[in-house]
C-alpha positions in Angstrom: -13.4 28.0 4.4 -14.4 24.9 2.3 -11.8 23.3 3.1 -12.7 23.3 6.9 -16.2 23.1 6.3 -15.7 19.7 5.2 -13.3 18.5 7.6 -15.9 19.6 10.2 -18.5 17.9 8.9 -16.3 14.8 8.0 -15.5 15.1 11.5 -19.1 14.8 12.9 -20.2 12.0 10.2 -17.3 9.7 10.9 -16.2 9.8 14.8 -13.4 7.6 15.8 -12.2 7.0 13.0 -9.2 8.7 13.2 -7.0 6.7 10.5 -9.4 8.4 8.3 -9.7 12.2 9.1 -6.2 12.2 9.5 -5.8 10.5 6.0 -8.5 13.2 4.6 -7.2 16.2 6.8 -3.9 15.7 5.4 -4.6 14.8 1.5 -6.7 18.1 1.8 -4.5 20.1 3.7 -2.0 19.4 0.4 -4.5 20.2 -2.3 -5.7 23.4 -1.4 -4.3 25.7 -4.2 -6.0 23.4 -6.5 -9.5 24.1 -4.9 -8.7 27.6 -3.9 -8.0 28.4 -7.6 -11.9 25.8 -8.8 -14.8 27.7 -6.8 -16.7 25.2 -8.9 -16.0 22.1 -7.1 -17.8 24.1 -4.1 -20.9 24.4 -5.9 -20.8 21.0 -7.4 -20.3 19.3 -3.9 -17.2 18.1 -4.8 -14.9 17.2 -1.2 -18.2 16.3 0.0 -18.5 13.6 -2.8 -15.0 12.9 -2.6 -15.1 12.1 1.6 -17.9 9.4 1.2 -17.4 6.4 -0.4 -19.7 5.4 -2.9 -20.2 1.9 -0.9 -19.3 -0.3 2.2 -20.7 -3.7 2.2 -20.0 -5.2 6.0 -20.9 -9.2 6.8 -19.8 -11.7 9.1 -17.7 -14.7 8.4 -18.2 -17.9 10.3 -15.8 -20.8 9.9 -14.9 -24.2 11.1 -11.3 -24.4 13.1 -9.9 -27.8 13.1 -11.0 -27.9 16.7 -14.2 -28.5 15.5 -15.5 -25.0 16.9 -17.3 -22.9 14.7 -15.6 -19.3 14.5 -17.0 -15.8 13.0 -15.4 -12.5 12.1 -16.2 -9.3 10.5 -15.6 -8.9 6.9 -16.0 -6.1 4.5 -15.6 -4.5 1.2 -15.3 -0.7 1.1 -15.8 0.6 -2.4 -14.4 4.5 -2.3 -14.4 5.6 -5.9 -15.0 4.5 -9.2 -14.3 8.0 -11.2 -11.5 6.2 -13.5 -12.5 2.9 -13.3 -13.8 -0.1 -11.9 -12.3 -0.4 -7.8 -8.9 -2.0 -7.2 -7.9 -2.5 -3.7 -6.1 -5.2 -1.7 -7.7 -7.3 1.1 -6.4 -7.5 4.3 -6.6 -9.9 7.4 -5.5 -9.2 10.2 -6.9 -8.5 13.8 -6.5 -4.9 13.6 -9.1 -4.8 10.5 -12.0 -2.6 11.3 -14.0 0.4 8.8 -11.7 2.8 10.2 -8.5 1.3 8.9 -10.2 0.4 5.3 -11.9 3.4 5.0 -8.2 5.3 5.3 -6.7 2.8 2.5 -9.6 3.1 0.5 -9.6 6.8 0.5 -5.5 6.5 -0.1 -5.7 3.9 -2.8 -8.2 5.9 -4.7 -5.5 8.7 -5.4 -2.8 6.2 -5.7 -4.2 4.1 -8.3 -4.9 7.7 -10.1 -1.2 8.5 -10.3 -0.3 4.8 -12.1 -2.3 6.7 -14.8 -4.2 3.0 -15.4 -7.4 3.4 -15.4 -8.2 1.8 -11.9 -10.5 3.3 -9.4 -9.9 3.1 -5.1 -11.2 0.3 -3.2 -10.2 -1.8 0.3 -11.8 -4.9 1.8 -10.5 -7.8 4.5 -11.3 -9.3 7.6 -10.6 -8.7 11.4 -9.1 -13.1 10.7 -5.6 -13.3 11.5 -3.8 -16.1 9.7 -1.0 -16.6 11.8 -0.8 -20.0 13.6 -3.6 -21.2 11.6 -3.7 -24.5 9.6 -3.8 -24.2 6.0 -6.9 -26.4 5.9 -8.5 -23.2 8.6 -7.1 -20.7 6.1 -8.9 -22.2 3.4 -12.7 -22.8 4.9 -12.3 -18.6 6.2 -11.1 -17.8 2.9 -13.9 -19.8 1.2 -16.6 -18.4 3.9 -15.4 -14.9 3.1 -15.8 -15.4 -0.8 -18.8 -16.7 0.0 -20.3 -13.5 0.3 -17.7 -11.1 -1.0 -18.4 -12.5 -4.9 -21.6 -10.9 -4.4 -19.8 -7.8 -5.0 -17.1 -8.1 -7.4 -16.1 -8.5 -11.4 -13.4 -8.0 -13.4 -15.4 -4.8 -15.0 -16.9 -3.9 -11.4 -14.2 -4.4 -8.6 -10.8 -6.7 -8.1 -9.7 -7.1 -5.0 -5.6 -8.0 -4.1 -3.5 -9.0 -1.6 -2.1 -7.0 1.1 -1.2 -8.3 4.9 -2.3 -11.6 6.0 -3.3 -12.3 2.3 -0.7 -14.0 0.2 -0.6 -15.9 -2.8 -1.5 -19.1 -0.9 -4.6 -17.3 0.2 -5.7 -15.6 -3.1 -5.3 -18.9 -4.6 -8.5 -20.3 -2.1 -10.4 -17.0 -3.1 -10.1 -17.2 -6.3 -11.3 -21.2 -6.4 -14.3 -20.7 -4.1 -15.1 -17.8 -6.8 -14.7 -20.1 -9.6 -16.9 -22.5 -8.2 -19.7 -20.0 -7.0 -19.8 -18.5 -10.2 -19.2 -21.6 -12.4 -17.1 -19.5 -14.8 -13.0 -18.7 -15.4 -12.9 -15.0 -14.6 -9.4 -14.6 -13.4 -9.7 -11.1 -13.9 -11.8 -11.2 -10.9 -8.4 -10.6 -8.5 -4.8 -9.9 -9.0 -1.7 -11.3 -7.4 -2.4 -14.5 -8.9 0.1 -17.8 -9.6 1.7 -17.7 -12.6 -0.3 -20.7 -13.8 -3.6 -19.4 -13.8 -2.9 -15.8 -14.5 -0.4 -14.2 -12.3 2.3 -11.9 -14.0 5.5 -12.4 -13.5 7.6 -10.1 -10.2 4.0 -9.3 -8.7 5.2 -10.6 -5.5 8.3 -8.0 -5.7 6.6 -5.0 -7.6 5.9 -2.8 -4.7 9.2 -3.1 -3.1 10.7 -2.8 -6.6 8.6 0.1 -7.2 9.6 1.9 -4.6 13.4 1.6 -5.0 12.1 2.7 -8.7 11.0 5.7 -7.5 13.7 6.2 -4.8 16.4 5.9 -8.4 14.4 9.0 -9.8 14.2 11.2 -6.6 18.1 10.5 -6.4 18.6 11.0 -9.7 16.8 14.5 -9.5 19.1 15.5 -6.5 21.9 14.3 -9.1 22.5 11.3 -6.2 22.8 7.6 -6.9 21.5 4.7 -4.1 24.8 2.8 -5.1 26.9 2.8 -1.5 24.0 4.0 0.7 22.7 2.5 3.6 18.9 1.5 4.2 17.4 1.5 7.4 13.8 -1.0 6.8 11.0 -2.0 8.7 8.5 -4.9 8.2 9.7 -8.2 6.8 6.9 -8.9 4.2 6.3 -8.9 0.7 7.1 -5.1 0.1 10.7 -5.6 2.5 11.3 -8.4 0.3 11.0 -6.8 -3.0 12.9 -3.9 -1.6 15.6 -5.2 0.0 16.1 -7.5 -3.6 16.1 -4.1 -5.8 18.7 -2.3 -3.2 21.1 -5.4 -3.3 21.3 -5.1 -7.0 21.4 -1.1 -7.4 24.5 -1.7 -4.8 22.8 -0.2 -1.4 23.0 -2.1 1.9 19.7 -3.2 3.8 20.8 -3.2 7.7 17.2 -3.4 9.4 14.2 -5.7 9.2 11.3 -5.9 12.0 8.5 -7.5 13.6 5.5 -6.7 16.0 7.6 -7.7 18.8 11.2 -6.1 17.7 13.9 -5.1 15.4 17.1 -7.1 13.9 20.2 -5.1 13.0 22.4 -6.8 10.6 25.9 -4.3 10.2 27.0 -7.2 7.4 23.7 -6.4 5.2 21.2 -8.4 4.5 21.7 -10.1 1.4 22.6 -13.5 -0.6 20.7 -16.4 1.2 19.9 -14.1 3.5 17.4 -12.7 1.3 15.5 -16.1 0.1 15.5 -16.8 4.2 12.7 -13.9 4.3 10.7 -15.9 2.7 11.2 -19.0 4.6 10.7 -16.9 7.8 6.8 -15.8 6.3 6.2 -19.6 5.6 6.7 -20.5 9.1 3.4 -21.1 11.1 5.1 -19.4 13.9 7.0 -16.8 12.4 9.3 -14.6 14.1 11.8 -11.7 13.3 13.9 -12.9 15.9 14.6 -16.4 14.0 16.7 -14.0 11.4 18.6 -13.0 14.0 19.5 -16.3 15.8 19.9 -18.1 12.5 22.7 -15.1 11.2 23.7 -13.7 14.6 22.9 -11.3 14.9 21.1 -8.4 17.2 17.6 -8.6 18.3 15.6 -5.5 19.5 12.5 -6.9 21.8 10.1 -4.2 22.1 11.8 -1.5 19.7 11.5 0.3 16.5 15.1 0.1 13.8 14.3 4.1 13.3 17.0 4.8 16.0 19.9 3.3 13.8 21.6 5.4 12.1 21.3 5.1 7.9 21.1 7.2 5.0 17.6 6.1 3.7 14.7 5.2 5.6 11.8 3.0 4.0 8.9 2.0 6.6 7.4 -1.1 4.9 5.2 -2.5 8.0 1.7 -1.0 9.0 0.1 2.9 9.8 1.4 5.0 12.1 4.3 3.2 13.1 6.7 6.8 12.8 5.5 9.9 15.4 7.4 12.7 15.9 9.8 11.1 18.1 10.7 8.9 15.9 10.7 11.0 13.2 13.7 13.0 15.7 15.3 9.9 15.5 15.1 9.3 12.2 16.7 12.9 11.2 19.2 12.4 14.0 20.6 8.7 12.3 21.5 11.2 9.2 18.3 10.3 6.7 18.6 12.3 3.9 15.7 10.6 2.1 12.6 8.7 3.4 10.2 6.8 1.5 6.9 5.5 2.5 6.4 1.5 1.7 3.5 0.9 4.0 0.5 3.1 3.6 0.1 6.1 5.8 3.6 4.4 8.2 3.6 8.2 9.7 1.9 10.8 11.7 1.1 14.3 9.7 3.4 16.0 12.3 6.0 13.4 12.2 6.0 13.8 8.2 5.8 17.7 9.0 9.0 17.5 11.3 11.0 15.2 8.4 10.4 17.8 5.4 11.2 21.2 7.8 14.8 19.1 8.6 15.9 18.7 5.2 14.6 15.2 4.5 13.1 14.5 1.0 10.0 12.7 1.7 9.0 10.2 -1.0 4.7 9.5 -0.1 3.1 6.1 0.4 0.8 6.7 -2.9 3.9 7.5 -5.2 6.6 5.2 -4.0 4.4 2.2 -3.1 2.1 2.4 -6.0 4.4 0.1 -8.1 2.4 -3.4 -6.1 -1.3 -1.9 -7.9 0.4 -0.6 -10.9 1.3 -4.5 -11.8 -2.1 -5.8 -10.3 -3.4 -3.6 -13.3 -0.8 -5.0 -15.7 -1.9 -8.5 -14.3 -5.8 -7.4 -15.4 -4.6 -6.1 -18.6 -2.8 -10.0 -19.4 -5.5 -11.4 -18.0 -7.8 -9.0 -20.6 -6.2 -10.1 -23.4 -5.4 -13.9 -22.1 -1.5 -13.0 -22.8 1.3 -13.2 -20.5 4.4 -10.6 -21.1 8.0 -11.7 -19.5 9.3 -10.4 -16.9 11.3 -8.1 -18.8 8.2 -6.4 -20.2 7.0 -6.0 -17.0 9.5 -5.1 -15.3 10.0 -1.8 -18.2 6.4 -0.9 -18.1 6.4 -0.9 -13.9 9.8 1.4 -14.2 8.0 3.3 -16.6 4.7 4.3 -14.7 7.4 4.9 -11.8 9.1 7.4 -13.6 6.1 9.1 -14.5 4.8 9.4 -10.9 7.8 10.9 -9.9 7.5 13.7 -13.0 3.7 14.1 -12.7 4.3 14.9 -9.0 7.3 17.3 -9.5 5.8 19.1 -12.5 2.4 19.7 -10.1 3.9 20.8 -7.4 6.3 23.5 -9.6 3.1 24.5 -11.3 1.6 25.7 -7.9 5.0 26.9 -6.9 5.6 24.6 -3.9 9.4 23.8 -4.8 10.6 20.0 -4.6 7.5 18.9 -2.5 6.3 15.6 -3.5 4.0 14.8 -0.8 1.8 17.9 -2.2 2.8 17.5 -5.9 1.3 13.6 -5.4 -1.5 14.6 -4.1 -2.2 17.8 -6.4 -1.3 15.4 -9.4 -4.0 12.5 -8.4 -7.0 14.9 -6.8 -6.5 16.6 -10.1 -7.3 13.5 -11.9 -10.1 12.9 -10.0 -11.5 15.5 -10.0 -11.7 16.7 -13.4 -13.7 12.9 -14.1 -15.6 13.6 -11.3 -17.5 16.9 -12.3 -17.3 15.8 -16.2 -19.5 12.2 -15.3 -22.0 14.8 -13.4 -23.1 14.6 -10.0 -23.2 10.8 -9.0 
């Protein structure tokens, strides 16, 4: 009864926001042994605690377009939980930003920087700016407007915001200098996903897809499987596609699928070799398209459809929420998946992920298999700590490491509450655990 007690009244405080109370609904739904078996997390207002975020800054953003018109948006910084650290979140800008959508990631990021076992709290922050088919000089005055009054906020012991969509390297790089010059100090610990030259480590840009082919290697390996020979059906064609679509190539699988908002490209012959570097050629472009893949390698384009009706052996959704319902999901199981792994946050429907796991499909969760892009943002504060920068080997180990360890952490809580090979629950149970525990030993805060 707890349990729905606070869904109710999480319900009633937050309506419309349904990115959210699905996020909470289902992250609840998974950990109920653990609060069935702690009446004290009742009495100490625990879920209620855990629901709210401790703060949500919201300010506008006005900017000068090369047309000479002034322009403003909506930024904000939602600060969810600080339990186990200082907040670590990306930011993201994009036209579909609004406190729904970083209320959900901020909730999600919390549990998934608890299972890198770095000691990084939840946070999520952007802009409703889209940077597509803006100048670079535009991209810098918003990003300078919006650090304008996002500094306000942040510290390398308080909060460090990231990248995520609409927010690359190019753009953390104007953040990052309009912090430097409000603050009048070198804190590059202030924000991860950095150049190399002034703090960056080394295969950021590729750590989440990496990561999750990382923890793809140890669900196969625990089904005594190998990803050499398999065929990946992808979505998306950003950062996380990349670094995924790099990993598979070189632990011998073949990538088949990328996509855009407006369609799908299906490539039989792989995508790999040049193909690969073209990907990021094709996110450089001011006007950039999916569909230039396609009539650069010819090959199909999709207008107006989703790649989860081809048919492959593992499915990775690397693009936005919700982009899988249940009819997809059919598709999906139909196409022969036998493993599906989340690289976007949240890229299903609860029933979708419902129908995936009741047809035999091992279900790998957004918060374990994409958790390798914060795990190295935390490796890239930990350089930036102690003003060293490891190789790319070292990184690369520690990142395949904290993978591993997801992947056991999940497995062994899940067995412990005798839920079988479950690693949606055991991911959850592991992280809400963690949580948690810091959470009623710091007292009620």
């Amino acid at each position: 009864m707890y349990i729905e007690r606070v869904l109710e009244e999480t319900s009633r405080r937050n309506p419309h926001e349904d990115y959210f109370l699905q996020s909470v609904k289902k992250f609840l739904d998974s950990v109920r042994p653990v609060i069935d078996a702690h009446p004290e997390y009742e009495a100490n207002a625990l879920l209620e605690r855990l629901v709210e975020p401790e703060r949500v800054f919201q300010f506008r953003v006005p900017w000068l377009g090369d047309d000479g018109k002034v322009h403003v948006n909506k930024g904000y910084r939602v600060q969810f939980n600080s339990a186990i650290g200082p907040y670590k979140g990306g930011l993201r800008f994009s036209s579909s930003v609004n406190l729904d959508v970083l209320k959900f990631l901020g909730f999600e990021q919390t549990f998934k920087n608890a299972l890198t076992t770095l000691p990084i709290g939840g946070a999520k922050g952007g802009c409703d700016f889209d940077p597509h088919g803006k100048s670079d000089n535009e991209i810098m005055r918003f990003c300078q407007s919006y650090m304008t009054e996002l500094y306000r906020y942040i510290g390398p012991s308080l909060d460090i915001p990231a990248g995520d969509i609409g927010v690359s390297e190019k753009e953390i790089a104007y953040l990052f200098g309009q912090y430097k010059r409000i603050k009048g100090v070198y804190e590059n610990g202030v924000i991860t996903g950095k150049g190399i030259n002034y703090g960056g480590s080394l295969i950021r840009p590729e750590a989440a897809g990496y990561g999750v082919l990382y923890y793809a290697r140890e669900v196969l390996n625990h089904q005594k499987d190998v990803i050499q020979g398999k065929t990946f059906v992808l979505s998306g064609y950003g950062n996380v596609t990349w670094g995924c679509i790099k990993k598979i190539n070189e632990l011998g699988g073949k990538v088949i699928s990328i996509s855009g908002h407006n369609g799908y490209v299906y490539d039989p012959d792989g995508i790999c070799g040049d193909k690969v570097n073209y990907l990021l050629e094709l996110r450089a472009n001011k006007n950039r398209d999916v569909k230039m893949y396609a009539d650069k390698y010819g090959c199909k384009f999709f207008e107006g459809r989703k790649p989860w009706e081809l048919k492959g052996d593992i499915y990775i959704p690397c693009a936005t929420q919700n982009e899988i319902d249940v009819s997809e999901a059919k598709m999906i199981v139909e196409g022969g998946c036998k493993y599906y792994f989340e690289g976007a946050n949240m890229p299903a429907t609860n029933e979708a992920i419902e129908y995936l796991q009741q047809n035999g499909v091992i279900v790998g969760p957004a918060k374990a298999a994409n958790a390798g892009g914060v795990a190295v943002s935390a490796l890239e504060m930990s350089q930036n700590s102690i003003r060293y920068s490891w190789t790319k080997e070292e990184v690369d180990n520690k990142l395949q490491e904290i993978m591993k360890k997801i992947h056991d952490e999940s497995v062994e809580a899940a067995e412990r509450y005798n839920l079988g090979y479950d690693l949606v629950k055991g991911a959850n149970i592991a992280a809400f655990e963690k949580v948690a525990k810091t959470m009623i030993s710091e007292g009620v805060i």
